[in-house]
Steps between C-alpha positions, in 0.01 A plus 500: 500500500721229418279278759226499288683253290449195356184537390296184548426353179152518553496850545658525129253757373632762687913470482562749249368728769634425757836506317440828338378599827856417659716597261329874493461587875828684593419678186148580521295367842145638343539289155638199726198521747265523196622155354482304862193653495424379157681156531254450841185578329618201271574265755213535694293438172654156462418155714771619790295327804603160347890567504597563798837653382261723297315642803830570713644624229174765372531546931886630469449733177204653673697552801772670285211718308346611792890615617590657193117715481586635849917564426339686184238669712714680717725597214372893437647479164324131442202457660267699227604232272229273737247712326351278164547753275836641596626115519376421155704823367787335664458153395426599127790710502697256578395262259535739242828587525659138511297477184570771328836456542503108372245672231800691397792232517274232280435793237921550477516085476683477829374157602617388833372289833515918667221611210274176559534537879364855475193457246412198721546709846289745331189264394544399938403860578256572237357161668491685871321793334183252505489571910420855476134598448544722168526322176776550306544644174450291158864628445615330783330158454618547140853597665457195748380255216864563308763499775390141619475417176857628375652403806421106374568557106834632594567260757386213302731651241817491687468185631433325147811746369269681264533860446157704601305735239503866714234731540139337473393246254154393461209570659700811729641675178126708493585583871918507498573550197455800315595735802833411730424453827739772734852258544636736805770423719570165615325417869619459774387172547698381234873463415725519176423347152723219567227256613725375772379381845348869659619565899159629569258685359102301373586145406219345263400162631547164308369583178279262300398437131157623544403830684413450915124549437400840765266404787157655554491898542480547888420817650670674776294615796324847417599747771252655702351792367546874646220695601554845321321836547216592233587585140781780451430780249464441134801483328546677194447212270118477647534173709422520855822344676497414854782506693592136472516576136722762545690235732514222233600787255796583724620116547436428083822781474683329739471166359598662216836607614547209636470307143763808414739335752501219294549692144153349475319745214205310461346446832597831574337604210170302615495609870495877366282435221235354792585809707392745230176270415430542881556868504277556175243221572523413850518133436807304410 
């Protein structure tokens, strides 16, 4: 992936994902595709057909997405990431656990370039959730919101050789403050408290004194719909559920242990909470 570098400095709106997207794909292939899928959405959103550096360079990282979707297609323990709803699991997983665990360093006032990297890694992913065609939670834009912020107050910080408040302060200590957020184990994308130089692992791009403002929600491409046989019988709980219901059911649990994978609580939490409202209501 290393030949996707240098970015061209046109393209500048989407190097944090392409780095993040680098950095994370011996590690994780499906969260890696996600943010050159992401990063390309971008790209192609900017002025590229004026640059020609741009255009061959949008040409390569579509090249390398289109390799990576069929490497992860014929993966039997990948390929149902490719499905939107099991990818978003995966993706928000992800991002929750890099900031959860920064979440939990910055409470204990260990300040270091490792903590910034992660809360700022984090905000990247929460970005790439905006590809998938469910919105996310107001927990996780809240959630979103705070890492990229905290990732520049404590950066800022460090640099000017002040010491940073922890926990939340201001207009997060409604959302943060009164209840901890779960601190876990430490990921493994990240490395030791020291703050030294990591040897792999996310790597936060250049960080700068104001917040990289998101792009525009895109949407991924809806897959194509399967024809099911008529209405299956009532359930218990009075709704009629078809089979695809009783499909979507199914996948909500495994998306659900998938989140688990990750010591992720909450989304697990969610996926089975939409499972049950499903079962009871027949809509999610």
């Amino acid at each position: 992936m290393e030949s996707l570098l240098p970015i061209p400095a046109f393209l500048k709106s989407i190097r944090p994902y392409v780095k993040v997207a680098i950095e994370i794909n011996r590690q994780d292939k499906l969260v890696s595709y996600y943010c050159c899928y992401y990063a390309l959405q971008v790209g192609l959103k900017t002025q590229y057909k004026t640059s020609p550096e741009s255009k061959l360079y949008l040409t390569k990282l579509m090249g390398f997405q289109e390799n990576l979707h069929k490497e992860i297609k014929a993966d039997p323990e990948l390929n149902e990431g490719l499905d939107d709803m099991t990818g978003q699991a995966v993706v928000e997983a992800a991002a929750n656990k890099l900031f959860n665990w920064a979440d939990g360093q910055d409470r204990k006032s260990i300040f270091n370039k490792q903590v910034v990297k992660s809360f700022y890694t984090s905000s990247i992913l929460f970005d790439v959730l905006d590809v998938f065609k469910e919105e996310t939670s107001d927990e996780i834009k809240t959630q979103h919101k705070y890492a990229r912020w905290k990732a520049t107050y404590i950066h800022n910080c460090l640099k000017n050789n002040e010491t940073p408040q922890p926990g939340p302060i201001g207009e997060f200590e409604d959302e943060f403050g009164s209840v901890g957020v779960s601190q876990g184990e430490q990921p493994s994308t990240s490395h030791s408290d020291s703050g030294g130089t990591s040897g792999g692992g996310y790597v936060a791009p250049e960080m700068s004194a104001q917040p990289m403002p998101a792009p525009r929600k895109q949407s991924a491409p809806e897959p194509e719909e399967t024809q099911y046989a008529d209405t299956v019988p009532t359930a218990q709980s009075g709704a009629n559920l078809t089979q695809k219901d009783f499909s979507d059911a199914e996948k909500l649990c495994k998306y659900a242990g998938s989140a688990l994978q990750y010591k992720d609580v909450a989304t697990a939490t969610d996926y089975l909470e939409k499972c049950l409202r499903l079962l009871r209501t027949g809509k999610q």
